[in-house]
Each structure stands twice: as structure tokens, then as C-alpha cells.
N, C-alpha and C positions, 0 to 999 in steps of 0.2 A: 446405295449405302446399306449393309448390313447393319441390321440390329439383332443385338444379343442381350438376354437378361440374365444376369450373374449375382450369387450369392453369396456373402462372404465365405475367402476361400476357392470360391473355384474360380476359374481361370478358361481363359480361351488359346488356343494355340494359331500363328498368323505362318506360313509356309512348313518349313520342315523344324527351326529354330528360335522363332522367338514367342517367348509363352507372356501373356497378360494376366495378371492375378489380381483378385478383388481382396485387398488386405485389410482394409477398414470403413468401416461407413459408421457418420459420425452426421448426424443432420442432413444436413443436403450435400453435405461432401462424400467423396469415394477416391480412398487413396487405394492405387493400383500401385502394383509393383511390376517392373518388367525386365525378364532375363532374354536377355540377345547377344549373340557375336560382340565385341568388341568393334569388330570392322563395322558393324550396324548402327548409325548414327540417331539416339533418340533426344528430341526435343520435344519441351511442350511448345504447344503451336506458336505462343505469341512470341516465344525465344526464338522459332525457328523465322517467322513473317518479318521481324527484326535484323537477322543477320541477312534474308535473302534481298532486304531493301539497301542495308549498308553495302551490298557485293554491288546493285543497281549504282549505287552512287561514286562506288570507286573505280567500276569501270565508265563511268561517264567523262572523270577525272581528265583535265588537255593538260599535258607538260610540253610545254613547246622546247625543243631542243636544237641548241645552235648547230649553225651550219656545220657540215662536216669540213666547209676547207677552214674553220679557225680552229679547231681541234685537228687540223696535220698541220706539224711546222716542218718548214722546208727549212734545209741545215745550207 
């Protein structure tokens, strides 16, 4: 893990396009700001730990599916 210590206003840069900004610090909080690609998907973690549990659960998911000769009818 990288650690970086930032001060409001400045900002770190993570590949060629997305930049992380230190925009307020307020007590123990520190609101960042982050410009990225569109195509770059950002969540905060616990939103992100969240959807990848619900993905876990709905590929678990059994649909049992009838046979295929009662879905052909013979004419």
C-alpha cells in the first residue's frame, strides 16, 4: 500500500487519467473529489463489497427448467 499525505487542494494522479483531490477536511473527515473516464467505475468500498456480494448471490441462484421435450409440441 501506498501512502501519501495530502493537503487541502492538492491532489494525487493514479495512471495517465484519474486525478484524486483533497477538497475539504472538516474534523476527522476528508472529502476528496475524483475526476475519471466515465468508463472508470468509482465506488466507495462498502457500496462496491455490497454489489460484489449481491453478483455472489445471484449467480448462486438454481432455476430448474422443464424439460425440453414439453416445450416441443408435436403437430
Amino acid at each position: 500500500m501506498l501512502i501519501l499525505t495530502r493537503k487541502l487542494n492538492e491532489s494525487i494522479t493514479i495512471g495517465d487519467n484519474v486525478e484524486v483531490s483533497v477538497i475539504e477536511i472538516k474534523g476527522d473527515q476528508v472529502k476528496l473529489g475524483i475526476n475519471a473516464p466515465r468508463e472508470i467505475k468509482v465506488y466507495r468500498k462498502e457500496v462496491y463489497l455490497a454489489i460484489q456480494q449481491e453478483n455472489r448471490e445471484a449467480a448462486m441462484v438454481s432455476i430448474e427448467l422443464p424439460e425440453l421435450d414439453d416445450l416441443i409440441k408435436e403437430d
